[in-house]
N, C-alpha and C positions, 0 to 999 in steps of 0.2 A: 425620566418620569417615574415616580413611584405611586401607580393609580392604584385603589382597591377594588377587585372584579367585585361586580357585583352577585356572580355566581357562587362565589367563597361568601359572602355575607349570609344568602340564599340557605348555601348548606348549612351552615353553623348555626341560623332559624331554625330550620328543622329539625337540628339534634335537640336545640333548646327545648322548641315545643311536645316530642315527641316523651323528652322525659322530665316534662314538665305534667304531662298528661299522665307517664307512668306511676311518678312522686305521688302526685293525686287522691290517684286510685288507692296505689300501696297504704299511703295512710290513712284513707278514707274506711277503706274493705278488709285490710288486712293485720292494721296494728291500732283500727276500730279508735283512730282521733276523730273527733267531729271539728271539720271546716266546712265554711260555705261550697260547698260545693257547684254548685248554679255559679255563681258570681264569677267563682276563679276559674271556670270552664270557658265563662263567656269574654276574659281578659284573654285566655289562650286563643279562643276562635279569631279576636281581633287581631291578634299575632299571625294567626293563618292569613287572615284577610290580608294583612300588609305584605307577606310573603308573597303571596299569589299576587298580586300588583308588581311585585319587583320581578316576578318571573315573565310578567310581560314586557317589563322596561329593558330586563336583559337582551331579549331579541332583537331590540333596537338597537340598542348599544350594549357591550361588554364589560365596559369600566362604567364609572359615574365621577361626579363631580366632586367636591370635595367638600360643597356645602348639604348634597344630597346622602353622602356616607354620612355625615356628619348628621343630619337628621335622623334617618336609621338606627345608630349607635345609640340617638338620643331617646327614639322610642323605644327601644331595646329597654334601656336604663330605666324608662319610666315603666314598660310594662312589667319588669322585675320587681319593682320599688309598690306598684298595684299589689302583684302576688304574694310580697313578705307581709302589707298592709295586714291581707286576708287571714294569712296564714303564722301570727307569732312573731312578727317584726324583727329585730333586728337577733333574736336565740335563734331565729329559723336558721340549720347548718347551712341552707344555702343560700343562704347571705354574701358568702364570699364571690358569688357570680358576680356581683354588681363590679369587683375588678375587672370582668371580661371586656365589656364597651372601651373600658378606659387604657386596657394596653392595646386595643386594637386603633386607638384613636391616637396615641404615643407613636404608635409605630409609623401610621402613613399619614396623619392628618395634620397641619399646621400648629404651630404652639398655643396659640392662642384657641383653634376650636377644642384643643385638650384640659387647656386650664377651664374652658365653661363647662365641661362634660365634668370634668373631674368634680369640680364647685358644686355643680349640683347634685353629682352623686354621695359630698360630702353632706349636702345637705338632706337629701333624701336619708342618709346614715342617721345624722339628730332627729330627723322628723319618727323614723321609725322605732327609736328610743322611749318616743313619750306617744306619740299614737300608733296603736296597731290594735285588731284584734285578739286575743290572747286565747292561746290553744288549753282545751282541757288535759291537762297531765296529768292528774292524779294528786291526792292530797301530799304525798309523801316527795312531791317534786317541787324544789323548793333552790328559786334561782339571787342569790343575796345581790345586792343593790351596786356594791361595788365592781363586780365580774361582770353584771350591764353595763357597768360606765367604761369598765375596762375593754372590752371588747369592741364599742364604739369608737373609744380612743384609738386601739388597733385597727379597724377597718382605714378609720381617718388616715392614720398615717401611715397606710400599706397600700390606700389609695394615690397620695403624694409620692411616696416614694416610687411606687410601680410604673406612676405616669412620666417622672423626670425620668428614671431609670431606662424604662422602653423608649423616651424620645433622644436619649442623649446618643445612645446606642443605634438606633432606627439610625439617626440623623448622620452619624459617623457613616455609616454603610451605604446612604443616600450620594452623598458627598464623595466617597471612593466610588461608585458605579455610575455618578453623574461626570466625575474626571476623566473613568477610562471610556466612557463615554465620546465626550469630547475627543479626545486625543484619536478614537478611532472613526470619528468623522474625519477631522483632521489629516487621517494617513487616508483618510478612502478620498478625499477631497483632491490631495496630491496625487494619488494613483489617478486617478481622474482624469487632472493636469498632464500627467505626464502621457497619458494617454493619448487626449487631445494634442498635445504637440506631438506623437509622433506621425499623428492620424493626420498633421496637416503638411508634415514632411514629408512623406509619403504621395499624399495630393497636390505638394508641389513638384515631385518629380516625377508623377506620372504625367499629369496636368503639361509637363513642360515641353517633351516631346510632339502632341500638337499643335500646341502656342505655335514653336517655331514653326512644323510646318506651314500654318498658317501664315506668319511673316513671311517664308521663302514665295509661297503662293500672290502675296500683297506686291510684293516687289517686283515680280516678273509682269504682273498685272499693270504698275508703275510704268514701265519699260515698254510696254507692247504701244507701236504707233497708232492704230486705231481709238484706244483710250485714251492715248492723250489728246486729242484732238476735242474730246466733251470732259469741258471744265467740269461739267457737275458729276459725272464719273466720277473724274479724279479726285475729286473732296469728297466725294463719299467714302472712297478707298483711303485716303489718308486720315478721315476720322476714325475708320476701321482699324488701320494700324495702329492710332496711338491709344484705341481702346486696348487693343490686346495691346501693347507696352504696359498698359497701366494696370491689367490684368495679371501680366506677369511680376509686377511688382509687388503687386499684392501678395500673389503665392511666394516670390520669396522671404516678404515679412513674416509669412504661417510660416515656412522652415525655419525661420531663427530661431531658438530658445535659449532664453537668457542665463536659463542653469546652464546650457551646454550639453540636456542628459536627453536621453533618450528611453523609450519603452524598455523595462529592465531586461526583457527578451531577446533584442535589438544590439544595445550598445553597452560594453562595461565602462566603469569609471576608473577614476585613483582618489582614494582616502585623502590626499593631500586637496587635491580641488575640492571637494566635499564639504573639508574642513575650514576654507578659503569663503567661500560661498558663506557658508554658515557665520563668520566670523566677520563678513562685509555686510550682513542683513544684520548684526547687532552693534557693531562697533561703533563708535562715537569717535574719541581719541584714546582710544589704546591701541598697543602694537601687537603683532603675530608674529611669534619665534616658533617657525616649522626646523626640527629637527632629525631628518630621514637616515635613520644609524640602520638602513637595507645595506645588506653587502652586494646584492643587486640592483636591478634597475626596477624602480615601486612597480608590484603587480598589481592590476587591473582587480576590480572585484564586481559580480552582476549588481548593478544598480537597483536596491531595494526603499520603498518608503522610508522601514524601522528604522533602518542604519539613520537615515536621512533625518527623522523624528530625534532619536536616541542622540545623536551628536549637533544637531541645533540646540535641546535642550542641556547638555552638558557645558558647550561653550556660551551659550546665553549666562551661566550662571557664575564660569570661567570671567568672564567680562566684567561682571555686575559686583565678583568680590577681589578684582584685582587694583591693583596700585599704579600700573603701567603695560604690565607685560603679562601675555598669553603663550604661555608653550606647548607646543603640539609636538609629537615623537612617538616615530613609528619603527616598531621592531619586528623584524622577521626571521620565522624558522624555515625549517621545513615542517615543523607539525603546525604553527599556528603562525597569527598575527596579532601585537597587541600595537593598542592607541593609549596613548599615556598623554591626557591632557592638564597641564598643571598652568597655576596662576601666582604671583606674586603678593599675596595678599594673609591675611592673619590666620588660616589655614582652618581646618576641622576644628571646633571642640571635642576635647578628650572625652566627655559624659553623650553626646551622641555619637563619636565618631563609629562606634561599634551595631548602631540602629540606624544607620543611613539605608534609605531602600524601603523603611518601613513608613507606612502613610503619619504623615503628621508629625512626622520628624523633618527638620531644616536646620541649616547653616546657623541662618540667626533666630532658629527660635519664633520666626513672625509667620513666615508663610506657613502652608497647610504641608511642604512635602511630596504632595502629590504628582510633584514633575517628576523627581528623582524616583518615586516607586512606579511611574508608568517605564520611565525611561528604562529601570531593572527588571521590570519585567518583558517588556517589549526584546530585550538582549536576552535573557534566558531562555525565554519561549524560543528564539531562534537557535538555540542552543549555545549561547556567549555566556561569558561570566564579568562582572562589573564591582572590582573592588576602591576601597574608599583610606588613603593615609596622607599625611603630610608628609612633606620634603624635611631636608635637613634645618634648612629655615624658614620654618615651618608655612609653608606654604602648601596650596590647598592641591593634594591630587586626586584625579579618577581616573582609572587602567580595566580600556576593555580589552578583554581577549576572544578573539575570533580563531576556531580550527579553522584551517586552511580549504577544507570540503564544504564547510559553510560558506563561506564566501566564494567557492569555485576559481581557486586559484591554483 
């Protein structure tokens, strides 16, 4: 989400009008220009009056809507565009305020309420060219015809500029905190899961211990000659048993989990099923060449989301640029562990291979990147490092490396 509080709108009113009241004064009493005074005072009061309205709306809600910024911005714009009227039109130095609405409207508001904001503020720029009231300055102040037009020309297109400029950039930054966004629902979504399954293995083996005795009790009850002598006893007790049968089956479907994984507190894993897992949720028809060059037997590592995020989306993309084959290969020290995941296919380009990790950079140039820069930082945060080259034929590789304390091996 990128909302604008309505409390930041609120303050930045206030700054406006407080030296909007000072400007006033200053050149009313102290550098003795004659402006309406009455009039430009009572455009400020209405500026108060809106304020004070938004400070009650704030209480109710925090942010606002985007069509209601979007109206504020616009009376912003228009009670500026009042005040230059009054005061000297478009020479007035603070003129260039009327930029303010329009990068704050670049920054978080839709493209289209910025291209209307912006249009009108252009238009309000020509209107104040040929209508305004005109300040006395003295005979010897003397402003030539072309330096007006030039100056319009410049607001015009510093208004344009300002507006693409702040959304292109907002929008970028939208886009990176709306991915890692995602990705960290995502990992809290799987934590979750994984939770949930262990929370129901767990309740199947406690759960399981009275089930039975419960059966050992059903059965003895079976057997006892007094009971069986009343049929409707005995059907009562054998629908009792095949309830708990059916009971018990249930709990052992909660312990099943189809990853195999448990609460990373709980159970550790191996990199190699990890890898397996992740490579059977994408696959189609390509193959998997796991390659284990351990001089030991693979060690266990504590079951973590990241890892689990970080190498779904590294072999997802393993798959999507290979020709056949997917290669997995894992090395171990005694100071660390790396995964060297390579694919068969036309490898890195030489002109990003050096900006892989960075958002908006990709293989082919089409997607946005943003998998590869969560997945790079998802592994440094944990303290890994994730480099990026091609094979001898030129195929595509990615090489994480994990200390061996990070992963608790």
């Amino acid at each position: 989400m990128n909302t604008i509080l309505l409390g930041n709108l609120i303050k930045i009113r206030w700054i406006a009008i407080f030296g909007q009241i000072f400007a006033i004064f200053f050149v009313s009493f102290f550098i003795n220009i004659q402006i309406p005074l009455i009039e430009t005072l009572l455009i400020i009061l209405l500026s108060v009056f809106v304020n004070l309205y938004s400070y009650f709306e704030e209480r109710k809600n925090k942010s606002i809507s985007n069509v209601k910024a979007f109206s504020f911005l616009l009376f912003d714009t228009l009670q500026l565009g009042f005040l230059l009227f009054l005061t000297g039109g478009i020479i007035n130095p603070f003129s260039i305020l009327i930029l303010a609405p329009v990068i704050t409207s670049a920054s978080y508001l839709p493209a289209l309420m910025t291209v209307i904001l912006s249009t009108i503020s252009i238009i309000i720029i020509i209107l104040l060219n040929f209508y305004f009231l005109p300040l006395n300055l003295g005979d010897e102040f003397y402003l030539p015809e072309i330096y007006s037009f030039g100056l319009v020309i410049a607001l015009i297109i510093t208004v344009i500029f300002i507006a693409i400029y702040a959304y292109l950039f907002a929008s970028s930054s939208r886009k990176i905190s709306n991915a890692l966004s995602a990705s960290k629902l995502q990992i809290l979504n799987q934590k979750k899961i994984t939770e949930v399954g262990s929370l129901s293995a767990a309740a199947a083996h406690e759960l399981g211990t009275p089930l039975n005795t419960i059966f050992l009790i059903l059965n003895d009850l079976l057997k006892e000659k007094k009971l069986k002598d009343d049929h409707h006893i005995v059907k009562d007790i054998i629908l009792l048993k095949s309830q708990a049968e059916r009971c018990k089956e249930i709990l052992q479907r909660f312990s099943k989990n189809p990853l195999k994984l448990k609460d990373k507190f709980l159970e550790k894993v191996k990199i190699t099923d990890l890898i397996k897992i992740n490579f059977e949720k994408f696959n189609k028809d390509k193959k998997l060449n796991i390659k284990n060059e351990l001089n030991i037997d693979e060690p266990e590592i504590i079951y973590k989301d990241e890892i689990m995020y970080a190498l779904s989306n590294i072999i997802q993309n393993a798959i999507f640029y290979s020709e056949k084959i997917v290669t997995a290969k894992l090395k171990y020290s005694k100071k660390n562990l790396k995964i060297i995941i390579s694919d068969d296919g036309n490898g890195f380009s030489k002109d990003i291979i050096d900006k892989l990790g960075e958002p908006y950079i990709s293989k082919n140039n089409q997607g946005m990147g943003l998998g590869i820069f969560i997945t790079k930082n998802l592994i440094e945060n944990m303290g890994g490092d994730l480099d990026f080259y091609n094979t001898k034929d030129e195929g595509a590789v990615v090489e994480i490396t994990f200390d061996n304390s990070i992963l608790n091996i």
